[in-house]
MOPAC internal coordinates of N, CA, C and O (Angstrom, degrees):
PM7 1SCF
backbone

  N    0.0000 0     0.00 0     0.00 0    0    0    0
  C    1.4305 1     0.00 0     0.00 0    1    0    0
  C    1.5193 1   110.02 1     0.00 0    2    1    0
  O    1.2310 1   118.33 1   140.75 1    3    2    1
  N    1.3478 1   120.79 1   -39.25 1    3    2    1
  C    1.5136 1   130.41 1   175.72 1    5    3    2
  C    1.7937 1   107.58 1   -83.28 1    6    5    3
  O    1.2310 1   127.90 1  -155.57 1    7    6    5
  N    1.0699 1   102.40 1    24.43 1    7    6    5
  C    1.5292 1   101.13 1   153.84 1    9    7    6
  C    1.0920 1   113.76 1  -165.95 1   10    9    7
  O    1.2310 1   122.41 1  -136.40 1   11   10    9
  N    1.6573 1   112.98 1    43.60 1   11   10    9
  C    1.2023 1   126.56 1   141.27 1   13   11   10
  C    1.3116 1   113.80 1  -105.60 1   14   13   11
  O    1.2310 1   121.42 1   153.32 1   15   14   13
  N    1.6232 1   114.89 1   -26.68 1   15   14   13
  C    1.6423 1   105.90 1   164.70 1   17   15   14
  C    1.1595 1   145.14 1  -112.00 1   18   17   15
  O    1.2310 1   136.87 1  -159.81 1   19   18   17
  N    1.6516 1    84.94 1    20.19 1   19   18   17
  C    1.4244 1   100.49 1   167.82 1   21   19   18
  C    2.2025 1    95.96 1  -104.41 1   22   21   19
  O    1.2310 1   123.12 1  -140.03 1   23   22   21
  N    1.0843 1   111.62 1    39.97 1   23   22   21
  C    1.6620 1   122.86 1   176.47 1   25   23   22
  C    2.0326 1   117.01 1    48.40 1   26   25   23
  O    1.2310 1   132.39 1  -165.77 1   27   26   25
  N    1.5078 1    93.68 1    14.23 1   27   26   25
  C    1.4247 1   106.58 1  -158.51 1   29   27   26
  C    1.7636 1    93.23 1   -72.33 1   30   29   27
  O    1.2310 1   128.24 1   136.34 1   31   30   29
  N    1.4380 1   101.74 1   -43.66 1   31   30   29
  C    1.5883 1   110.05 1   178.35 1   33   31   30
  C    1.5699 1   113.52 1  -108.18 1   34   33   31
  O    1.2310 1   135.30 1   -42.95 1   35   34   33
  N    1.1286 1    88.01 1   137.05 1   35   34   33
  C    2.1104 1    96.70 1  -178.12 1   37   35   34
  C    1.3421 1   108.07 1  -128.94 1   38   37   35
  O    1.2310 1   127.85 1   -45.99 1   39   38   37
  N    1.7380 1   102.50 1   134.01 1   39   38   37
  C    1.5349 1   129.51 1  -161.52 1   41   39   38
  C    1.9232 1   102.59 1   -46.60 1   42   41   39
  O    1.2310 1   114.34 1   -36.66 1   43   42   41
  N    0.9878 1   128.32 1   143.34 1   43   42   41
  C    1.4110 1   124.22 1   148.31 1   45   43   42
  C    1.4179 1   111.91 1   -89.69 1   46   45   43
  O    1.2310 1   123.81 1   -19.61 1   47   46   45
  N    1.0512 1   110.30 1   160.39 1   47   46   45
  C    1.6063 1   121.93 1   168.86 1   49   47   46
  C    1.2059 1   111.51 1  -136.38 1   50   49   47
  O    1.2310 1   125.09 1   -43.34 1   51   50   49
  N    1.7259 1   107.83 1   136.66 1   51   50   49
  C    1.8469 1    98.97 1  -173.84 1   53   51   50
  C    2.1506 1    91.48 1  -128.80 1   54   53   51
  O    1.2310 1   134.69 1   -43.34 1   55   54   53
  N    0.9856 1    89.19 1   136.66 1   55   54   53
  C    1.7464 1    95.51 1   151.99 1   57   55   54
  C    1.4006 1   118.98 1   -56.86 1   58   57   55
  O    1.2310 1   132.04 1   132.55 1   59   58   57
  N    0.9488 1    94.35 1   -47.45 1   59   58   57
  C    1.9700 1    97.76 1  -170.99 1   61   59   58
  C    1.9828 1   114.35 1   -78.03 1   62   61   59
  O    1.2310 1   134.14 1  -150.96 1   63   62   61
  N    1.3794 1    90.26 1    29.04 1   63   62   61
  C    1.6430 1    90.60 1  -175.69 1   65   63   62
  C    1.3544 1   103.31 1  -146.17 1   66   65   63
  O    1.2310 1   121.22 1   -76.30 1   67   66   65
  N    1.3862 1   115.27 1   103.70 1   67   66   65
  C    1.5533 1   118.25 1   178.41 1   69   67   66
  C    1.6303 1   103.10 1  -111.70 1   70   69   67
  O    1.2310 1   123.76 1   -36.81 1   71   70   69
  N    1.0708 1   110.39 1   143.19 1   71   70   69
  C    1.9214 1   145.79 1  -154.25 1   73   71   70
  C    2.1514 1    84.87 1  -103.54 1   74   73   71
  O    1.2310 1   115.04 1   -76.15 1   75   74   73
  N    1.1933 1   127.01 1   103.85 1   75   74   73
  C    1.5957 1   130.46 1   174.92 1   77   75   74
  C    2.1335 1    90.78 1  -123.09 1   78   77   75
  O    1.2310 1   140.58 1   -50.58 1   79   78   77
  N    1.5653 1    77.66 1   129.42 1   79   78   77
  C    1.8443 1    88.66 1   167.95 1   81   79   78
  C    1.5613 1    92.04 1  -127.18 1   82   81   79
  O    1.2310 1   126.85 1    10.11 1   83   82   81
  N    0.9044 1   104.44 1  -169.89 1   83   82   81
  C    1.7431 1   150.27 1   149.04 1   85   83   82
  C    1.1132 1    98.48 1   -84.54 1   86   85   83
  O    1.2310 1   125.34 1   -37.79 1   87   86   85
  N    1.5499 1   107.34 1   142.21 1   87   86   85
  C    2.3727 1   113.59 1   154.89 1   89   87   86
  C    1.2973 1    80.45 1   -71.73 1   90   89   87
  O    1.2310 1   123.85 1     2.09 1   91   90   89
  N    1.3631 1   110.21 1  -177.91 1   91   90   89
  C    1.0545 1   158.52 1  -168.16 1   93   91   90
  C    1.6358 1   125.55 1  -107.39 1   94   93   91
  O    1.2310 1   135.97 1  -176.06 1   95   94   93
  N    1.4529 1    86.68 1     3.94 1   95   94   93
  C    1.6331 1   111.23 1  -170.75 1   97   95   94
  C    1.4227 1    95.29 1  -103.83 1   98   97   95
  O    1.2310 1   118.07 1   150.85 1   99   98   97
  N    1.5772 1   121.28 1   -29.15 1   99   98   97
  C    1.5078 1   115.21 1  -164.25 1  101   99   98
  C    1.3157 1   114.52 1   -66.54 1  102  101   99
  O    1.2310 1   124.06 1   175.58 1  103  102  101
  N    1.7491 1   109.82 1    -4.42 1  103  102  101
  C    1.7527 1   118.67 1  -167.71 1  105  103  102
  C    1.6323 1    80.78 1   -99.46 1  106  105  103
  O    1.2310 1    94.56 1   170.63 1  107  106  105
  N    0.7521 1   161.83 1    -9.37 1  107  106  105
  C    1.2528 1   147.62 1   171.50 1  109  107  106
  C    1.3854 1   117.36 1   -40.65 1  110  109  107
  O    1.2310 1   115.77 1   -41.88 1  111  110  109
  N    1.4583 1   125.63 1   138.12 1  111  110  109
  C    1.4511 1   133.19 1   145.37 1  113  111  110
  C    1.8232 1   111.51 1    -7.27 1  114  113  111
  O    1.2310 1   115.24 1   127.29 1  115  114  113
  N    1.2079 1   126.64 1   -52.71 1  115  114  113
  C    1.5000 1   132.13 1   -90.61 1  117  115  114
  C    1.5721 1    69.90 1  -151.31 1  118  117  115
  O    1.2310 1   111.52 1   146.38 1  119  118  117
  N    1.1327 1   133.58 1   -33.62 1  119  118  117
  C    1.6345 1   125.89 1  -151.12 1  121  119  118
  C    1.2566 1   106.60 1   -56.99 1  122  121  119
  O    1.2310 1   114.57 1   151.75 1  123  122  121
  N    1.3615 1   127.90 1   -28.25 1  123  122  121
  C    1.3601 1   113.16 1  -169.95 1  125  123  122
  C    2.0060 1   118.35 1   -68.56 1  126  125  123
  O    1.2310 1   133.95 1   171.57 1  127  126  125
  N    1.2716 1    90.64 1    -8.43 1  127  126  125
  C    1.9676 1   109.56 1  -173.70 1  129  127  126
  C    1.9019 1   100.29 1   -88.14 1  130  129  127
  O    1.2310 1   122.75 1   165.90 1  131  130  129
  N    1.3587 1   112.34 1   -14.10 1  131  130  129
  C    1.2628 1   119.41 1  -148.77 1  133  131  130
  C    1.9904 1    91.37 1  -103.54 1  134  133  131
  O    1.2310 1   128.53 1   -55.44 1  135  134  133
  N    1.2403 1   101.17 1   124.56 1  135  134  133
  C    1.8826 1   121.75 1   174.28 1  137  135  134
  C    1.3983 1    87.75 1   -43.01 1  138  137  135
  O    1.2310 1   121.62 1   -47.96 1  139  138  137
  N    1.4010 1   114.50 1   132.04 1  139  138  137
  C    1.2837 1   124.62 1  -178.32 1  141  139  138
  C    1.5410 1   104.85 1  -108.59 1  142  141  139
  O    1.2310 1   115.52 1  -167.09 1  143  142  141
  N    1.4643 1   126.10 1    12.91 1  143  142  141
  C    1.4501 1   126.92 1  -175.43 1  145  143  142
  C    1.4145 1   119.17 1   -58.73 1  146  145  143
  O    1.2310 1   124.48 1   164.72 1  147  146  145
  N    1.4634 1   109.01 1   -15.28 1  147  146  145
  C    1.9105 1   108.91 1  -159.28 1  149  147  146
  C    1.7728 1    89.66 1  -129.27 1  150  149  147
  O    1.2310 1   118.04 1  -157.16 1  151  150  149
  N    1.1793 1   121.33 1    22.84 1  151  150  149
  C    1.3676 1   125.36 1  -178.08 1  153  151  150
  C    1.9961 1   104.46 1   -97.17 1  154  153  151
  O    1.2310 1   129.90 1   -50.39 1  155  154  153
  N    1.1599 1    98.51 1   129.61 1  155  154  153
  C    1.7121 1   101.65 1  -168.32 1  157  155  154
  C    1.6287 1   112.51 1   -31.89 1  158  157  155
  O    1.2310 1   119.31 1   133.00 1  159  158  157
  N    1.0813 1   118.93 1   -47.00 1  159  158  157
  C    1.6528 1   105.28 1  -176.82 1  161  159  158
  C    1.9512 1   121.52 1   -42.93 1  162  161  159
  O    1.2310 1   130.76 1   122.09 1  163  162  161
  N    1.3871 1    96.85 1   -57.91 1  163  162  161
  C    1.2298 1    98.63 1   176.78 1  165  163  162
  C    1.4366 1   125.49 1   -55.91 1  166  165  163
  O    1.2310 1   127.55 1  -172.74 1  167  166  165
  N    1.3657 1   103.07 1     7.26 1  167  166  165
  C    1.8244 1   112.31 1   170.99 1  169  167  166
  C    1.2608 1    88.01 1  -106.11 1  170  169  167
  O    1.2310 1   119.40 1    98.24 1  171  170  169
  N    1.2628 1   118.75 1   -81.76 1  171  170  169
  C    1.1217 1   135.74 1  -166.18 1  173  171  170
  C    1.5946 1   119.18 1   -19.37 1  174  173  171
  O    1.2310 1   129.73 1   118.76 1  175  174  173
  N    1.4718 1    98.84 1   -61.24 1  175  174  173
  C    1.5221 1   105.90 1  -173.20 1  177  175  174
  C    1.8849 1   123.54 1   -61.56 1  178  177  175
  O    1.2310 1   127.98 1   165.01 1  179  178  177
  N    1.2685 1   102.24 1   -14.99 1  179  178  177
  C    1.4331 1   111.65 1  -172.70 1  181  179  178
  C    1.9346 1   101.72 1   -82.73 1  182  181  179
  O    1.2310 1   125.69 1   132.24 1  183  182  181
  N    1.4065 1   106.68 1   -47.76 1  183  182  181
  C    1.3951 1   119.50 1  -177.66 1  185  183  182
  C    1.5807 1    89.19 1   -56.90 1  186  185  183
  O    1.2310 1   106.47 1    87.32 1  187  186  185
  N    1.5490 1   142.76 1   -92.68 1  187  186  185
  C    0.8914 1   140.18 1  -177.94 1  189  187  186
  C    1.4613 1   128.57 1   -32.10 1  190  189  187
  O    1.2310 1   109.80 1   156.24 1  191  190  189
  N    1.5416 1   136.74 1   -23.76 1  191  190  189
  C    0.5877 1   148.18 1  -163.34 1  193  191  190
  C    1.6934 1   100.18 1   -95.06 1  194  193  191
  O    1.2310 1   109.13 1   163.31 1  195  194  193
  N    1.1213 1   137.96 1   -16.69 1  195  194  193
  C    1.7151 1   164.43 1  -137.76 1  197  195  194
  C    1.1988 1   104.78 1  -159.80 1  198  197  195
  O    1.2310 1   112.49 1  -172.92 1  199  198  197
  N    1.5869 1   131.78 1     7.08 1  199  198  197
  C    1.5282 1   139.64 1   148.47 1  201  199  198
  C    1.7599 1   103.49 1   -51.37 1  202  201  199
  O    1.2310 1   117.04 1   -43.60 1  203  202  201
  N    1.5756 1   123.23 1   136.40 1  203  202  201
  C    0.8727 1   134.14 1   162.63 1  205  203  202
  C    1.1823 1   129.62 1  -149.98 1  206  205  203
  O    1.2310 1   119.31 1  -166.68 1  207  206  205
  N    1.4567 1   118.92 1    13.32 1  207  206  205
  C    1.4887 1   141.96 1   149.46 1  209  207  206
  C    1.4897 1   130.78 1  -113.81 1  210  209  207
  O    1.2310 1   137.66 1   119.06 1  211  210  209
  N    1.6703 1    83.38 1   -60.94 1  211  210  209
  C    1.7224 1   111.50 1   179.63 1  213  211  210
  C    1.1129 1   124.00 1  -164.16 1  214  213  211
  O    1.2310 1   121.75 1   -34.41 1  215  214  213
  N    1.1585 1   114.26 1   145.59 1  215  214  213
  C    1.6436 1   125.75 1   169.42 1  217  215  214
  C    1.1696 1   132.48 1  -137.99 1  218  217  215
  O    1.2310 1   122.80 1   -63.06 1  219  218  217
  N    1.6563 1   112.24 1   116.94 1  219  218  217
  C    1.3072 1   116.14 1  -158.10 1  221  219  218
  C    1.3397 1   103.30 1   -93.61 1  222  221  219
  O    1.2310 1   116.13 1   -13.27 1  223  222  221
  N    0.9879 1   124.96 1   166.73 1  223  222  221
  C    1.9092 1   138.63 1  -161.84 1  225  223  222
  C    1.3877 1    97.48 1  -168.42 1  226  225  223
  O    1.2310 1   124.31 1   -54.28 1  227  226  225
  N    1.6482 1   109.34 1   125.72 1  227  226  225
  C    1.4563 1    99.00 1   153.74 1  229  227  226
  C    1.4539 1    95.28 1  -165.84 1  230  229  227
  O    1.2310 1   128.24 1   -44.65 1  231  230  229
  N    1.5012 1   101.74 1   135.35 1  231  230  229
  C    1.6154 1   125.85 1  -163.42 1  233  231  230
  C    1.3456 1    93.71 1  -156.81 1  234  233  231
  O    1.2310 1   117.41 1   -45.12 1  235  234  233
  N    1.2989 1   122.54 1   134.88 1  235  234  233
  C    1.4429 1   119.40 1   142.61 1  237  235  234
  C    1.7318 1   124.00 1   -70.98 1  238  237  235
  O    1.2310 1   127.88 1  -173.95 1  239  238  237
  N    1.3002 1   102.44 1     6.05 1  239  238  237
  C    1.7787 1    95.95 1  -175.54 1  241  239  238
  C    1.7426 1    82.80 1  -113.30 1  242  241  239
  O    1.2310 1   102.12 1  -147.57 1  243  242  241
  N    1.4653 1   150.30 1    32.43 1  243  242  241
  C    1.4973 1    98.37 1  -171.14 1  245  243  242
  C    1.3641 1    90.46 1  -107.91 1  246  245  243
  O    1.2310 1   128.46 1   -38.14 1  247  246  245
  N    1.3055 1   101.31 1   141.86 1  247  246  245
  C    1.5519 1   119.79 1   164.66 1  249  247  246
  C    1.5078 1   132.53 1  -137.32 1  250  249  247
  O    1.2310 1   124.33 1   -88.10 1  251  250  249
  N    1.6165 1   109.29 1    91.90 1  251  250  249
  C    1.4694 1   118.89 1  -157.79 1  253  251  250
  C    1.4480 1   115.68 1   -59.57 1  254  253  251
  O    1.2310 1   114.28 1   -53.39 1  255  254  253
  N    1.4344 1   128.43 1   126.61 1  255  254  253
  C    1.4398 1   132.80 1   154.00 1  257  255  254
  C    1.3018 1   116.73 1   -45.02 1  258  257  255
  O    1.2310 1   110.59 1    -5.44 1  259  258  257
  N    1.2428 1   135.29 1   174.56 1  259  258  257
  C    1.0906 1   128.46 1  -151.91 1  261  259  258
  C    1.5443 1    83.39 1   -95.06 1  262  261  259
  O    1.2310 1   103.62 1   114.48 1  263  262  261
  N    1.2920 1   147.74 1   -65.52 1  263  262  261
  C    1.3473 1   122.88 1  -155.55 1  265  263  262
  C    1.6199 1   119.57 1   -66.10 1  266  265  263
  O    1.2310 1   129.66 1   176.04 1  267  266  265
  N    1.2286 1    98.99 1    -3.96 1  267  266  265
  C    2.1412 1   100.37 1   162.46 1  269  267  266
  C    1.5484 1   107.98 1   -91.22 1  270  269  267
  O    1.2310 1   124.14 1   158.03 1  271  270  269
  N    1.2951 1   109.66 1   -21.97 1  271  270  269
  C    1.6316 1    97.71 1   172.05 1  273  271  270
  C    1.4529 1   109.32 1   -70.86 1  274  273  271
  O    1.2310 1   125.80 1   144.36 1  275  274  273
  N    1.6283 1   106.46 1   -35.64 1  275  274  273
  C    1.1968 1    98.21 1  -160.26 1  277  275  274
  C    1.7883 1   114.95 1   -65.72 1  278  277  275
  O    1.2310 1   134.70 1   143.46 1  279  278  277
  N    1.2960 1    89.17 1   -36.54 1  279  278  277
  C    1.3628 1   118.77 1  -178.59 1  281  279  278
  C    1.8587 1   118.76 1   -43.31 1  282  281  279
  O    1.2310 1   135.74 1   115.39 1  283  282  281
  N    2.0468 1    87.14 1   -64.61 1  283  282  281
  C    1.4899 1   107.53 1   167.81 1  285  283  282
  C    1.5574 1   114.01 1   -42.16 1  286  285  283
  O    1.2310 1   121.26 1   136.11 1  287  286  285
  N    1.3521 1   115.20 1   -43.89 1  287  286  285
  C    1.4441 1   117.94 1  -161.27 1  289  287  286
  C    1.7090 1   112.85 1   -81.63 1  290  289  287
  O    1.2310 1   118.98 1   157.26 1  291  290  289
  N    1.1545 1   119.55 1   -22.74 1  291  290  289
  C    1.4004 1   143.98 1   142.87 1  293  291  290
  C    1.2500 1   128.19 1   -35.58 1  294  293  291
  O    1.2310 1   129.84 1   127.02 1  295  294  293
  N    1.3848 1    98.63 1   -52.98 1  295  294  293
  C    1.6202 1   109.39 1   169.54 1  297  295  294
  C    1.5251 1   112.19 1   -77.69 1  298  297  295
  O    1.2310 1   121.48 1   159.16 1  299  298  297
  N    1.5901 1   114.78 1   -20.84 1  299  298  297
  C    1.4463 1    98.80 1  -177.98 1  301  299  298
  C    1.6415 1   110.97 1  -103.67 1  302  301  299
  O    1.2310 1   126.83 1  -173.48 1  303  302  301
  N    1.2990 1   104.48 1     6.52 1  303  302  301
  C    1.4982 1   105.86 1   154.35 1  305  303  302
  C    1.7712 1   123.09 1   -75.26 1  306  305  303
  O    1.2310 1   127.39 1   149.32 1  307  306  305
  N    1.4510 1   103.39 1   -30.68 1  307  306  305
  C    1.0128 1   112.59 1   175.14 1  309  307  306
  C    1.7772 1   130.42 1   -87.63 1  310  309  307
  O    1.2310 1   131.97 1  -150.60 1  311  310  309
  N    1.2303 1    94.49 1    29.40 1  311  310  309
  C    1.6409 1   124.65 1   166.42 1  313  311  310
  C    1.6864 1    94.08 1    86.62 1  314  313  311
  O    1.2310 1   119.62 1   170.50 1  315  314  313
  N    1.2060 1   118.33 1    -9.50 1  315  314  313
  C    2.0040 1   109.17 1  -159.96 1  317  315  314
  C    1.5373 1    90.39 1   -76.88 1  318  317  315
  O    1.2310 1   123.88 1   -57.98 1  319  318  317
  N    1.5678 1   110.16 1   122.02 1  319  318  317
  C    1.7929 1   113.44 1   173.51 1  321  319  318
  C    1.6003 1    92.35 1   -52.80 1  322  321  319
  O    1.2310 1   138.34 1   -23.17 1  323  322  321
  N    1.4432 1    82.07 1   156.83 1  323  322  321
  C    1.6512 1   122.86 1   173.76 1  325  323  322
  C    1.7130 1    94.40 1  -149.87 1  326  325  323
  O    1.2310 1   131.06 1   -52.44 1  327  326  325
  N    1.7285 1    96.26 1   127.56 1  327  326  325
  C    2.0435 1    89.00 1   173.57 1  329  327  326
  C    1.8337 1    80.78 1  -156.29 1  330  329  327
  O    1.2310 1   132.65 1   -46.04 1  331  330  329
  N    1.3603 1    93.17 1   133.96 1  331  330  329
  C    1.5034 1   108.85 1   177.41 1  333  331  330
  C    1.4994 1   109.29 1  -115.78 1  334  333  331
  O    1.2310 1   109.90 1   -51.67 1  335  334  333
  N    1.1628 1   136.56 1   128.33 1  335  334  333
  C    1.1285 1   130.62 1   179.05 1  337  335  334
  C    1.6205 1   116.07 1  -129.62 1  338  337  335
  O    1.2310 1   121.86 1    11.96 1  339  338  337
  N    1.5361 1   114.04 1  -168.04 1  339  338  337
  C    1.5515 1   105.84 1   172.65 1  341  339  338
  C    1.5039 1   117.58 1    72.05 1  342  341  339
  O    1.2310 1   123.23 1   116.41 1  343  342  341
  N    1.0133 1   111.42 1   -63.59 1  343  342  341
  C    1.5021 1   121.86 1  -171.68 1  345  343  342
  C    1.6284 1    98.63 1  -105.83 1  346  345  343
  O    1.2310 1   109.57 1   146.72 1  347  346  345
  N    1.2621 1   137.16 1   -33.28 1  347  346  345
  C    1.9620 1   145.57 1   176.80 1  349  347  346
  C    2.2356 1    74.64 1   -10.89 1  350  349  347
  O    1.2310 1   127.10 1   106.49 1  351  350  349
  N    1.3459 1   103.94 1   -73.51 1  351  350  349
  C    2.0089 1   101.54 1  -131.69 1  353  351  350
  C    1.4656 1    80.93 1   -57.41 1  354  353  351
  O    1.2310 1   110.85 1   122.13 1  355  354  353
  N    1.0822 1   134.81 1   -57.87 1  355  354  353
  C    1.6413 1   120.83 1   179.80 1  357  355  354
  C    1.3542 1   131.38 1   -33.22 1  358  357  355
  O    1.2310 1   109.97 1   158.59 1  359  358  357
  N    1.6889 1   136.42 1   -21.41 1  359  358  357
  C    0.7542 1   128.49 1   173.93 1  361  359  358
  C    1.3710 1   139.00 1   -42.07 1  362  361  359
  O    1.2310 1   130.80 1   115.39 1  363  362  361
  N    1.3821 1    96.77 1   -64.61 1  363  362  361
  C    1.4076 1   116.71 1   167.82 1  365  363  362
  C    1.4486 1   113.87 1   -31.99 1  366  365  363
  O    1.2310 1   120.60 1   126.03 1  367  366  365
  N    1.2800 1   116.47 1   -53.97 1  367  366  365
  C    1.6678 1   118.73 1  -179.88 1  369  367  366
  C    0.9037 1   121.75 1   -52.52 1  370  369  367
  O    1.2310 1   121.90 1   143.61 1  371  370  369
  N    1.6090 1   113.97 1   -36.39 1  371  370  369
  C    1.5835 1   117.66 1  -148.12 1  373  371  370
  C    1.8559 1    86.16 1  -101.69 1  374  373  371
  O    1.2310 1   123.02 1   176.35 1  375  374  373
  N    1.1642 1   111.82 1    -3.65 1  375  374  373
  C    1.5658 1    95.28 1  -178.73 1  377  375  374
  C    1.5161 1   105.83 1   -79.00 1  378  377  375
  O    1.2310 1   118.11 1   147.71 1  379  378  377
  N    1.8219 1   121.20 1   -32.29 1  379  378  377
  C    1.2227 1   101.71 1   177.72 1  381  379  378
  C    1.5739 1    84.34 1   145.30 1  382  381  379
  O    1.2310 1   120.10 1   180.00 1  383  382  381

């Protein structure tokens, strides 16, 4: 960070890397009443869905429903990497 503002390091910018959230509305009470059109999946799922090598993901919140697992796991039959890290040794726990 201190040699980015001291001008030592300068930003790259790539085309091939798009930034997808959630608003901030989807944590709402209320979200389930709320048009879910601009909510990350409906980006999400098209990019992934049009994976044909790889697809990188990285969030500390993502946690797939079962039809993106199912989906994800599909794709990694179909040679496109899938690599989860960071959180991998936790799994086991959190299954139960």
């Amino acid at each position: 960070m201190q040699a980015h503002l001291d001008g030592r390091l300068r930003l790259h910018w790539s085309a091939q890397v798009q930034v997808l959230s959630d608003p901030p509305e989807k944590a709402a009470p209320v979200a389930s009443l709320q048009h879910s059109e601009h909510w990350l999946m409906h980006s999400l799922l098209p990019l992934l869905t049009q994976a044909r090598e790889e697809a990188l993901l990285n969030s500390p919140y993502f946690v797939p429903g079962t039809a993106l697992s199912t989906m994800l796991g599909d794709k990694v039959a179909a040679g496109v990497a899938l690599v989860h890290a960071g959180y991998a040794r936790a799994v086991p726990a959190l299954d139960g």
